[in-house]
C-alpha positions in Angstrom: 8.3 1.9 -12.0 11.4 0.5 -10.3 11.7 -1.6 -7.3 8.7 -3.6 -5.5 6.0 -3.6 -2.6 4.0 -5.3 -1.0 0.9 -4.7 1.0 -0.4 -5.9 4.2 -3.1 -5.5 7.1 -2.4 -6.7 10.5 -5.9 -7.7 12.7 -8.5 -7.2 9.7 -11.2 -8.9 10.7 -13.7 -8.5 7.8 -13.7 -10.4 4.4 -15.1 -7.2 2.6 -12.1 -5.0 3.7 -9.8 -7.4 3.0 -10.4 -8.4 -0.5 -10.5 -4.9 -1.2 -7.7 -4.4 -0.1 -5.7 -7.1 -2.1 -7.9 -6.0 -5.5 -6.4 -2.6 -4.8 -2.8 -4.1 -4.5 -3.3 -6.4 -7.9 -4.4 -3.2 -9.7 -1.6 -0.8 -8.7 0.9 -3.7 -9.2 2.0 -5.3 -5.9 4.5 -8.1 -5.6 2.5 -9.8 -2.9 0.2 -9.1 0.0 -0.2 -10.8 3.6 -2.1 -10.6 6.8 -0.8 -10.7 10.3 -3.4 -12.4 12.5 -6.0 -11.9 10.4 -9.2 -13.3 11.4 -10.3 -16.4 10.1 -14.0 -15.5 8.7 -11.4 -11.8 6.7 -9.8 -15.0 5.1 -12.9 -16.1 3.0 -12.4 -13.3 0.1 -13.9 -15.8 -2.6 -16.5 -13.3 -3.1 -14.9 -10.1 -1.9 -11.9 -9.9 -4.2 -13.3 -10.0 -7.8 -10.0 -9.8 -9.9 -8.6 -13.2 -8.2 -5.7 -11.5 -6.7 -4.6 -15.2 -5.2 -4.3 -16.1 -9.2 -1.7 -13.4 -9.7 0.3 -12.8 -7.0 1.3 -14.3 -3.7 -1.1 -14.0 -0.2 1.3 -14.6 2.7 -0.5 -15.7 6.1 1.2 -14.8 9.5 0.2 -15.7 12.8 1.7 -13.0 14.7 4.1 -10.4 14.3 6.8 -12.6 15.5 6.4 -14.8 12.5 6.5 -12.2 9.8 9.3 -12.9 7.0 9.4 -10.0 4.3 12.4 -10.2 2.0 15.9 -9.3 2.4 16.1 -5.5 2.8 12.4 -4.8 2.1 11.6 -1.4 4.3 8.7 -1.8 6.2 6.2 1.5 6.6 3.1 1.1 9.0 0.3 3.6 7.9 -1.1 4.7 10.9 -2.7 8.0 13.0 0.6 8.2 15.5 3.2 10.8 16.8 5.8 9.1 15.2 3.8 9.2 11.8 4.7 11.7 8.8 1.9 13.2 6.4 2.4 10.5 3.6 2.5 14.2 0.5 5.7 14.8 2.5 6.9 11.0 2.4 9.6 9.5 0.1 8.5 5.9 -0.5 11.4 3.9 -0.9 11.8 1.0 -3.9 12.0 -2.0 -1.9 8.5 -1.7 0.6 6.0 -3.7 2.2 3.3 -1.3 3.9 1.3 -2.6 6.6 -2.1 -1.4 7.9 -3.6 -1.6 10.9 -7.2 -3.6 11.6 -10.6 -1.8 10.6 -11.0 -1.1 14.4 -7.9 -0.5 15.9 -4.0 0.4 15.1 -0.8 -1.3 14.2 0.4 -3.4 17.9 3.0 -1.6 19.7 5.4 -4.8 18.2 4.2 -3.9 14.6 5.1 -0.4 15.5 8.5 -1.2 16.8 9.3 -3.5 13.5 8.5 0.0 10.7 11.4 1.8 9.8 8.8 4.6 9.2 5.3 5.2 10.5 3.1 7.7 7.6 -0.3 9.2 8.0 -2.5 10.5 5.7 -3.5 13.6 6.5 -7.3 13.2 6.8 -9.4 14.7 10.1 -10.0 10.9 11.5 -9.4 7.3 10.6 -10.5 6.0 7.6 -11.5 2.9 6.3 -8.8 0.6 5.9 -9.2 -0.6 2.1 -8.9 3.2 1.5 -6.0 3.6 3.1 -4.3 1.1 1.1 -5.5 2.4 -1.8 -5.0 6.4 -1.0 -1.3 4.6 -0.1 -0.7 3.0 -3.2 -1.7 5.5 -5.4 0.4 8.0 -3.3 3.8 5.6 -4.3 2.7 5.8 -7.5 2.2 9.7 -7.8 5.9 9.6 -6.1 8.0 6.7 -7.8 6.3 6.6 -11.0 7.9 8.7 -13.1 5.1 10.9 -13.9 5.4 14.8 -15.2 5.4 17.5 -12.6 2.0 19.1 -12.5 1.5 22.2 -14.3 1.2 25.8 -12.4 -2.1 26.7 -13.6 -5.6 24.1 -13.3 -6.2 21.1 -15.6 -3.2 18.9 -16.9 -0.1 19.3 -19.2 -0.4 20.4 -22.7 -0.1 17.3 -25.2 3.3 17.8 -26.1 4.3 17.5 -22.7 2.5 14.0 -22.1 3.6 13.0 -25.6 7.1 13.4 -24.4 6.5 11.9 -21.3 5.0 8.9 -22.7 8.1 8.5 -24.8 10.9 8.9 -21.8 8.6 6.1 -20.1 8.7 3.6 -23.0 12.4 4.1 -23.2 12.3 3.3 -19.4 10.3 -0.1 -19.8 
């Protein structure tokens, strides 16, 4: 997959959620993750986030929204249940991203808000937990910018030839 993202949660509070949601990001492939005003005790992952994330890619730390610093034209997308949101099936991730959550009780500050380029939703009946949402997120770039086959017409998957030659076109790509 082309391009890069990172993840991020702004006012988590809990240790659980957070190392989660940074497992999450190692496994789909992130380029880094970060809090803004993070909690101190959501800092103490050592025994939340059991693929050492911190070994394999960067954790940034930022006090407030002010002192954010995401790289040179990296897009910023809030996920977040707002009526300037978009149903994320319906969103076109773009290549360069950091995503930013909001904290397990609460949304994104009007400031964090402000800062997104877009706002998404997914389209669920209420809030859900946040390490979800990072990983229905994630998984939803993925299904998007991935490269995948288009889903067949009828239930179950693509007949083997299908995957076979999608398998190939992929390993040309990398």
């Amino acid at each position: 997959m082309r391009g890069y993202f990172g993840i991020g949660v702004q006012g988590i509070s809990k240790a659980g959620n957070l190392g989660a949601v940074m497992r999450t990001a190692h496994a789909f492939g992130a380029s880094f993750v970060y809090t803004v005003d993070a909690h101190h005790k959501a800092l103490n992952i050592d025994t939340t986030d059991t693929s050492r994330t911190l070994k394999h890619l960067p954790h940034y730390q930022w006090d407030s929204v002010e002192d954010m610093r995401l790289p040179q034209d990296c897009t910023l997308v809030g996920v977040e249940l707002c009526d300037r949101s978009v149903e994320m099936p319906s969103f076109r991730h773009p290549l360069a991203v950091a995503y930013v959550l909001g904290p397990e009780q609460g949304s994104l500050s009007p400031e964090m808000q402000d800062l997104c380029t877009y706002i998404v939703k997914i389209p669920t009946k209420f809030c859900i937990n946040v390490s979800l949402a990072a990983a229905l997120t994630l998984y939803d770039r993925t299904l998007c910018l991935g490269g995948y086959p288009e889903r067949p017409l009828q239930p179950g998957g693509p007949d083997l030839a299908a995957v076979e030659e999608w398998r190939k076109l992929r390993a040309r790509a990398g």
